[in-house]
C-alpha positions as CSV (number, residue, x, y, z in Angstrom):
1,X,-14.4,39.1,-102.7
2,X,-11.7,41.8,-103.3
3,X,-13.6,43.6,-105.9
4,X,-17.0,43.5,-103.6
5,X,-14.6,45.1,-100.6
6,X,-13.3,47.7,-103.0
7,X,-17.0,48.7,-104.0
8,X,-18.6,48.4,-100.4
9,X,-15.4,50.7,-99.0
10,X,-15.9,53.0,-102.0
11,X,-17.3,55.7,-99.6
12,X,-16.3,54.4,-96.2
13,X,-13.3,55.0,-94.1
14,X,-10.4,52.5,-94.6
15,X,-10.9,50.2,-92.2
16,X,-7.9,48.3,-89.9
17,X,-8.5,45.1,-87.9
18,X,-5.6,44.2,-85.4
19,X,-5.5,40.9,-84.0
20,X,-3.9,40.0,-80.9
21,X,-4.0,37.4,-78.4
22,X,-4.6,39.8,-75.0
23,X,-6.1,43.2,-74.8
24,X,-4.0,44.0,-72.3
25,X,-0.8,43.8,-74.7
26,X,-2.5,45.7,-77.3
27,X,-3.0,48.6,-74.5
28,X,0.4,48.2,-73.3
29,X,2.6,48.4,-76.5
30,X,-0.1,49.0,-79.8
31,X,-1.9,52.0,-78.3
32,X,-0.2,54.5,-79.7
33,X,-0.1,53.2,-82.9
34,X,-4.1,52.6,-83.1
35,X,-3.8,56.1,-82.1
36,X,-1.7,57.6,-85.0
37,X,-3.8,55.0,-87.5
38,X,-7.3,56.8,-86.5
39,X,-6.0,60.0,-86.8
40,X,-4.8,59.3,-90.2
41,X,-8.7,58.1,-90.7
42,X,-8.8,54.5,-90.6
43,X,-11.5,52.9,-88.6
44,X,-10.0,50.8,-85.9
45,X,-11.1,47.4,-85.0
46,X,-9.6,45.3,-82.7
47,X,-9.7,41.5,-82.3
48,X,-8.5,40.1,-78.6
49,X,-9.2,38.2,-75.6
50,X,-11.5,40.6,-73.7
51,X,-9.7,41.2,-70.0
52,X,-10.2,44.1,-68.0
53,X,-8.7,46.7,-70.1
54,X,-12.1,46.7,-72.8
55,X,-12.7,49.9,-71.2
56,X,-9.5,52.1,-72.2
57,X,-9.8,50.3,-75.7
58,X,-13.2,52.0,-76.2
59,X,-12.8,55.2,-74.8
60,X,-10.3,55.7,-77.7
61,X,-13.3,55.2,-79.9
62,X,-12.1,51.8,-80.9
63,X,-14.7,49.3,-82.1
64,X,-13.5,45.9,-79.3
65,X,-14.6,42.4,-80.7
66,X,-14.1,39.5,-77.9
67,X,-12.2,37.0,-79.4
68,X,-12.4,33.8,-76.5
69,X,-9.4,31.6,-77.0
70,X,-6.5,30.9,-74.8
71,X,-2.8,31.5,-75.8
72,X,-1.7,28.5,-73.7
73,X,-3.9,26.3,-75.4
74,X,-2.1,24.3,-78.4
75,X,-4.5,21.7,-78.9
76,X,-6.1,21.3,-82.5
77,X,-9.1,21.6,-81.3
78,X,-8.7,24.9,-79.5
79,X,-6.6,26.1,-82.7
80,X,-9.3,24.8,-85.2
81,X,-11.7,26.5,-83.3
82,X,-10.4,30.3,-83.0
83,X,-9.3,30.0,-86.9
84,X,-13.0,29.9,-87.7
85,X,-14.0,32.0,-85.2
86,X,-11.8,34.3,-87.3
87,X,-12.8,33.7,-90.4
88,X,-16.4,34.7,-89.1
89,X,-15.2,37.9,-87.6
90,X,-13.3,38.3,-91.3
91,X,-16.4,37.9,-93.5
92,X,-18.4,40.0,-91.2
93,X,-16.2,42.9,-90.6
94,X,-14.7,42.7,-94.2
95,X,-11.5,44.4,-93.3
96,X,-9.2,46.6,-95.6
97,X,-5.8,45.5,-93.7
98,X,-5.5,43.2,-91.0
99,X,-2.5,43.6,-88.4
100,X,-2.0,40.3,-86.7
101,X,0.4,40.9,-84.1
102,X,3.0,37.7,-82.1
103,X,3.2,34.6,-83.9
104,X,-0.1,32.7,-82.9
105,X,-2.3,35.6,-83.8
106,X,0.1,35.8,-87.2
107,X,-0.1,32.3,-88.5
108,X,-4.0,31.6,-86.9
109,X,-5.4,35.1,-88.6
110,X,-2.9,34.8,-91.8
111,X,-4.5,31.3,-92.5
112,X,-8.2,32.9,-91.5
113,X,-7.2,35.8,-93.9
114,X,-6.6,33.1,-96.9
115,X,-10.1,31.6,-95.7
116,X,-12.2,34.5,-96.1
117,X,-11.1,35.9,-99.3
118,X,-7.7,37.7,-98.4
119,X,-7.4,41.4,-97.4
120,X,-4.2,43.2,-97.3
121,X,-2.2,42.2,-94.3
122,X,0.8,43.5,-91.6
123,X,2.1,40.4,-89.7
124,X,4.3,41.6,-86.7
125,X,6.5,38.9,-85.2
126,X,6.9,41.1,-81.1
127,X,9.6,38.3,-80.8
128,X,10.1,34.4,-81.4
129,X,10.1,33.2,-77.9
130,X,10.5,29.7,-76.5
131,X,10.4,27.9,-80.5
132,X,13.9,29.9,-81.1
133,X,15.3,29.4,-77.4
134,X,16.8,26.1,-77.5
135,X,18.5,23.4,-80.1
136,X,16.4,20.3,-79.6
137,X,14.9,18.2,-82.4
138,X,11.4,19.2,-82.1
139,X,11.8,22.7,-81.6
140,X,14.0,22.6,-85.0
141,X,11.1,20.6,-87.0
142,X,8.6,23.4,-85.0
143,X,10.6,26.6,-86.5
144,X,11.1,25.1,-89.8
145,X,7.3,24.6,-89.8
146,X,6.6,28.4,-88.7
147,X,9.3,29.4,-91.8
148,X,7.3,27.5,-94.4
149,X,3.6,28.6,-93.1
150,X,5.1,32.5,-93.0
151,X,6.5,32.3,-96.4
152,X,3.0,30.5,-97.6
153,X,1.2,33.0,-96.0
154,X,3.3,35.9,-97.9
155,X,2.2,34.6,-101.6
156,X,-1.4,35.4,-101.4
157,X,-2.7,39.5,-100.9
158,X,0.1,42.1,-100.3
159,X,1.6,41.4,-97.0
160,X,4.4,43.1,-94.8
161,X,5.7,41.3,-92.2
162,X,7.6,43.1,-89.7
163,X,10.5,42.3,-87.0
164,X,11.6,43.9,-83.6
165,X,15.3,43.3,-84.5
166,X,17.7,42.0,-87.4
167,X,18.5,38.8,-85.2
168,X,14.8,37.6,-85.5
169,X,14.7,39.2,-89.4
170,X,17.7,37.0,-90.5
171,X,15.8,33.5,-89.6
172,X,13.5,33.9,-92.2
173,X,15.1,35.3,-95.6
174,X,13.2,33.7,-97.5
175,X,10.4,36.7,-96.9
176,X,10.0,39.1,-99.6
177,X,8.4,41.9,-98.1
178,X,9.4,42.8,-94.4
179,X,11.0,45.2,-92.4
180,X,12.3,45.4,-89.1
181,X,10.6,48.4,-86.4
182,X,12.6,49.3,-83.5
183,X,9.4,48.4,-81.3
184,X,6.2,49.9,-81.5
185,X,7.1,53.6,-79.9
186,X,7.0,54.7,-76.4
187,X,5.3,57.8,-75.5
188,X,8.8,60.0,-74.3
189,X,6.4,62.9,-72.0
190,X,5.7,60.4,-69.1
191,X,8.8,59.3,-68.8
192,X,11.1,62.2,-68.0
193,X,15.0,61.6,-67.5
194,X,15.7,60.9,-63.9
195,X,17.9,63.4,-62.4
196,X,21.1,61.5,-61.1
197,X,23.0,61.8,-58.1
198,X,24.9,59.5,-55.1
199,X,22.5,57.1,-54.0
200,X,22.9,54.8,-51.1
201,X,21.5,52.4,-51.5
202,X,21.5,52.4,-54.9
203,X,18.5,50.9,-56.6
204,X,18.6,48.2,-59.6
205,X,14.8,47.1,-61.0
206,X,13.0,45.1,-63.2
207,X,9.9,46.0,-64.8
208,X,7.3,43.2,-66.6
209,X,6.2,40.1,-66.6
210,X,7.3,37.5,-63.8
211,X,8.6,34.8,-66.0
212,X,11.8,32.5,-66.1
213,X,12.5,33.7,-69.4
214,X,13.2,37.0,-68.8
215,X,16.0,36.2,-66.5
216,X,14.7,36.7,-63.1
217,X,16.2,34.5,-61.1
218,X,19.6,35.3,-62.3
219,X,19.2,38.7,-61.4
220,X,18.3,37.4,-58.1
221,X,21.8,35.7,-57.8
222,X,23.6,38.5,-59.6
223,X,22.2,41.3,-56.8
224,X,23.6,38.9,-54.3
225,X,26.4,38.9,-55.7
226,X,26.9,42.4,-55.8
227,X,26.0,42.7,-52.5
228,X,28.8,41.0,-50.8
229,X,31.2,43.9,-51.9
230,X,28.2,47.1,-52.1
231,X,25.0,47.9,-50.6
232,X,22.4,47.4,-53.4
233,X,18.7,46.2,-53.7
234,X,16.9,44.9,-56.3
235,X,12.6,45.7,-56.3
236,X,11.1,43.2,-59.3
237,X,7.9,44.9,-60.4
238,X,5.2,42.8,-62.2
239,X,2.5,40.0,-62.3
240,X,2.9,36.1,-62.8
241,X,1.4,35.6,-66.1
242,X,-0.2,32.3,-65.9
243,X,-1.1,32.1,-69.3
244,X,2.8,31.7,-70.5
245,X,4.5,28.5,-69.9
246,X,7.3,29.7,-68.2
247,X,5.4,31.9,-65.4
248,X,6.8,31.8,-61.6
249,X,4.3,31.4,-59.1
250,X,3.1,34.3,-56.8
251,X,4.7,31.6,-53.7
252,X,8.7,31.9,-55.9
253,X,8.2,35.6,-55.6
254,X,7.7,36.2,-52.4
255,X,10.5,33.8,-51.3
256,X,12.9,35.6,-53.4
257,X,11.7,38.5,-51.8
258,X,12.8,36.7,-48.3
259,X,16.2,37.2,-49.3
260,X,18.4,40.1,-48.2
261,X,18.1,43.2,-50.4
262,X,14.8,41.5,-52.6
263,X,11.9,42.9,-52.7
264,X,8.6,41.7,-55.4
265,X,6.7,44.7,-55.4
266,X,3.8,43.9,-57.5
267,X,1.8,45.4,-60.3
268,X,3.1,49.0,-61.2
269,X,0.5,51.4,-61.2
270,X,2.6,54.1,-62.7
271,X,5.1,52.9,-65.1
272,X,6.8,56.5,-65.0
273,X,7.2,56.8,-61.0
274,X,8.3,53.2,-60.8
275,X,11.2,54.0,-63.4
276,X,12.0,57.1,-61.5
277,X,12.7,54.8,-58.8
278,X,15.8,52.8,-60.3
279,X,19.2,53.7,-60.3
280,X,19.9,50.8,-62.9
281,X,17.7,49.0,-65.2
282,X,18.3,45.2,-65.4
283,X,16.5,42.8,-67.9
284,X,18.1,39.5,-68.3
285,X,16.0,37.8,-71.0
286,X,17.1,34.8,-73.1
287,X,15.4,36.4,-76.3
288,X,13.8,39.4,-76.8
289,X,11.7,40.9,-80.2
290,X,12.1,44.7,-79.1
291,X,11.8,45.0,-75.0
292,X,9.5,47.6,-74.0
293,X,11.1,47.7,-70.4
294,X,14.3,48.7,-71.6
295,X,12.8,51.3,-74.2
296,X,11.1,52.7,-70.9
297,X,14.3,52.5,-69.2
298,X,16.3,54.9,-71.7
299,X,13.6,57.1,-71.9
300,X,13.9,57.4,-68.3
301,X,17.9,57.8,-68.9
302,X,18.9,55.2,-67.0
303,X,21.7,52.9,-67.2
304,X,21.2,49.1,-68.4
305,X,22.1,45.7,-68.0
306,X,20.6,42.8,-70.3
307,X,22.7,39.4,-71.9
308,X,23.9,40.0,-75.2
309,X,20.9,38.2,-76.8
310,X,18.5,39.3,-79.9
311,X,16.7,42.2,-78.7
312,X,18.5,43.1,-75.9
313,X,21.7,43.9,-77.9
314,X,19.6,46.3,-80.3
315,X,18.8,48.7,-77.5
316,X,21.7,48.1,-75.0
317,X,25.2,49.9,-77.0
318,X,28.0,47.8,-74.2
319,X,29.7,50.5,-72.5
320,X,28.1,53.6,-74.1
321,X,24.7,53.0,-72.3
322,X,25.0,50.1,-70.3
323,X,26.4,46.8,-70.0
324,X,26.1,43.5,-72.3
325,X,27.0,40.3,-70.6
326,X,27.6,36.7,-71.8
327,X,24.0,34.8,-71.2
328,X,24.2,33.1,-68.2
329,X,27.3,34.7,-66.9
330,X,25.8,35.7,-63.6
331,X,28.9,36.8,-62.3
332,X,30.2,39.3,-65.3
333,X,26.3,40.9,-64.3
334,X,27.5,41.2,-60.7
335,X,30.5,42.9,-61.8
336,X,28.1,45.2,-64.0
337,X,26.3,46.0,-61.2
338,X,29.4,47.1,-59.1
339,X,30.8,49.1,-61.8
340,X,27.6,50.8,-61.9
341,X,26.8,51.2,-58.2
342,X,30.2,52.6,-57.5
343,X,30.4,55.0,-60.2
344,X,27.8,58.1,-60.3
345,X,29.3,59.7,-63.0
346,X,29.0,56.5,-65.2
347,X,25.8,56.2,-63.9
348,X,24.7,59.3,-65.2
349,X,27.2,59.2,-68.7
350,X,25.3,56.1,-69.8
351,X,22.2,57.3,-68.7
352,X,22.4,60.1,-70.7
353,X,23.3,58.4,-73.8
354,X,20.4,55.9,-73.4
355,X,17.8,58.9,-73.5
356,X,19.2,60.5,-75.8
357,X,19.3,57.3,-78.5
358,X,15.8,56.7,-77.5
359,X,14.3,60.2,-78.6
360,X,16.5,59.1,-81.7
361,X,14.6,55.6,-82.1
362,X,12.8,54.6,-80.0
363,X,10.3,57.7,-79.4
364,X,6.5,57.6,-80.4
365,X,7.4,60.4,-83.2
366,X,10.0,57.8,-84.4
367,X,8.1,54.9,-85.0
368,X,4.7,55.7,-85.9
369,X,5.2,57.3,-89.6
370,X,7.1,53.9,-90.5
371,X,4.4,52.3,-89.9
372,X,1.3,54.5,-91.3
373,X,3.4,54.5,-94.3
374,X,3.5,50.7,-94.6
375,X,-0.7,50.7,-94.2
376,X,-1.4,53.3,-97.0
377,X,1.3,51.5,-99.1
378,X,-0.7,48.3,-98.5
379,X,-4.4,49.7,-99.8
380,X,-2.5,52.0,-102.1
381,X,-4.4,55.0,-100.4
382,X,-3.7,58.6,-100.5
383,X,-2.3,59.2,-96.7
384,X,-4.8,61.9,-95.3
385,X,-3.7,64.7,-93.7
């Protein structure tokens, strides 16, 4: 099969198939890269869950294939089923590299990969999630599982797998080839420092998905808190994401946003003019791989607060440009937020330093080379130029 690819590409652009499990997450954090991948003249394919964002794939010249299987559903038959719908899309499209990206798409497409005759692969691991968030029996028999299909899927055809942060790097060392990417790159124009000054009231914000894991309802308390001692409010921006287990319903937000200084604003239209909003950024996650809304945050040169977890603690530098708090410690956020809303200078001190260690590593022009390097190094292909 290899040598047949070799012969039938002979003449033909190098071509890249990623694999994800929503197109709107491929928009969101992998446009960029697609981007830089074209222009360095591979032919991009890409392999989701067709939503309503098949438009903006195409009109980047992207070839979409609709891949119809549900993230939620872990059922055999459901898993059976989109491995050989894989394998199909595999043998047909008879890729040079395939980047699976999160751990369904990883392990379903590496195992589809071995299947159909094995191309060169990048495995990207956005994050370990709810199998690495708690201690119980099962979800230690369920990670050692996910170590030993990895390091299977590593032995055949060069692959590279690739983590958001050393935290999530370190629980697999038994992984020859990988490397951890500060994220995926955030496009810095768009997002222009906000200008700081004395705000009243000041403004802290969230920006994603509305889900118990990523801490909202302790931000809740902690802005209540706050507020007892400073006049602060709190605007969560995002969509319930019923696809993910942990997902608040549309009926939690909007009593949250019953409470004094609350407010659930919805989908952001305009990630940049929402950001310009905040005076602080808050994410209080229990895990992270690499958080996009704090990358967005220091780009914007604001100030953060986040737990000391993986991911988190890789953008967030404790008292340089924001806060880290013990998870769970709603109060010690509450007393970030004071610190923070009483202080302008600070305000604008860490914001500072945030933007200025994102154009450092977190930037588009950052990230990207790491990255095209790793695919040429894969096919062994003299980068274009």
């Amino acid at each position: 099969m290899q040598r047949d690819r070799a012969v039938h590409k002979r003449n033909c652009p190098l071509r890249l198939v990623y694999v994800v499990t929503e197109d709107w997450f491929f928009v969101t954090h992998f446009l960029p890269m697609a981007r830089a991948a074209q222009r360095a003249g591979f032919e991009i394919v890409v392999v989701t869950r067709v939503g309503d964002r098949a438009k903006e794939i195409e009109s980047e010249g992207f070839r979409l294939v609709a891949l119809a299987a549900d993230r939620s559903a872990f059922g055999i038959g459901p898993l059976l089923s989109t491995l050989f719908r894989l394998r199909a899309i595999f043998l047909r499209e008879r890729p040079d590299i395939i980047h699976a990206i999160a751990l369904k798409s990883i392990i379903l497409g590496g195992i589809a990969n071995l299947l159909s005759g094995g191309s060169a692969g990048v495995f990207s691991l956005t994050g370990l999630g709810y199998l690495w968030s708690g201690n119980r029996s099962v979800l230690r028999v369920s990670r050692a599982a996910v170590r030993s299909i990895l390091r299977v899927l590593g032995l055949r055809s060069p692959i590279t797998f690739t983590f958001e942060n050393d935290d999530d790097s370190h629980e697999f060392p038994h992984l020859n080839d990988k490397i951890v990417i500060g994220g995926w790159g955030v496009d810095a124009i768009p997002l222009s420092p906000k200008s700081m000054h004395s705000a009243s009231p000041v403004r802290a914000l969230y920006l994603g998905r509305m889900l118990k894991s990523k801490g909202i309802e302790p931000t809740v308390k902690a802005v209540q808190l706050a507020r007892e001692k400073v006049d602060v409010q709190l605007e969560l921006w995002g969509t319930p994401d019923p696809g993910n287990l942990t997902s608040l319903t549309e009926d939690q937000l909007l009593a949250f946003s019953k409470l004094e200084g609350v407010r659930w604003c919805g989908r952001a239209a305009d990630v940049s003019t929402t950001w310009q909003r905040a005076d602080i950024a808050i994410l209080l996650s229990e895990r992270e791989g690499m958080p996009r809304s704090l990358i967005e945050a220091a780009a914007t040169g604001l100030p953060m607060i986040a737990f000391d977890v993986a991911g988190c603690r890789s953008i967030v530098q404790d008292g340089i440009n924001g806060f880290l708090v013990p998870p769970g410690d709603v109060r010690a956020v509450a007393d970030a937020i004071l610190k923070l809303a009483n202080d302008a200078e600070l305000r604008a001190r860490m914001g500072a330093a945030a933007r200025s260690d994102f154009e450092q590593r977190f930037s588009i022009e950052s990230v990207v080379p790491r990255i095209i390097e790793v695919y040429f190094n894969l096919v062994r292909y003299p980068q274009m130029r």
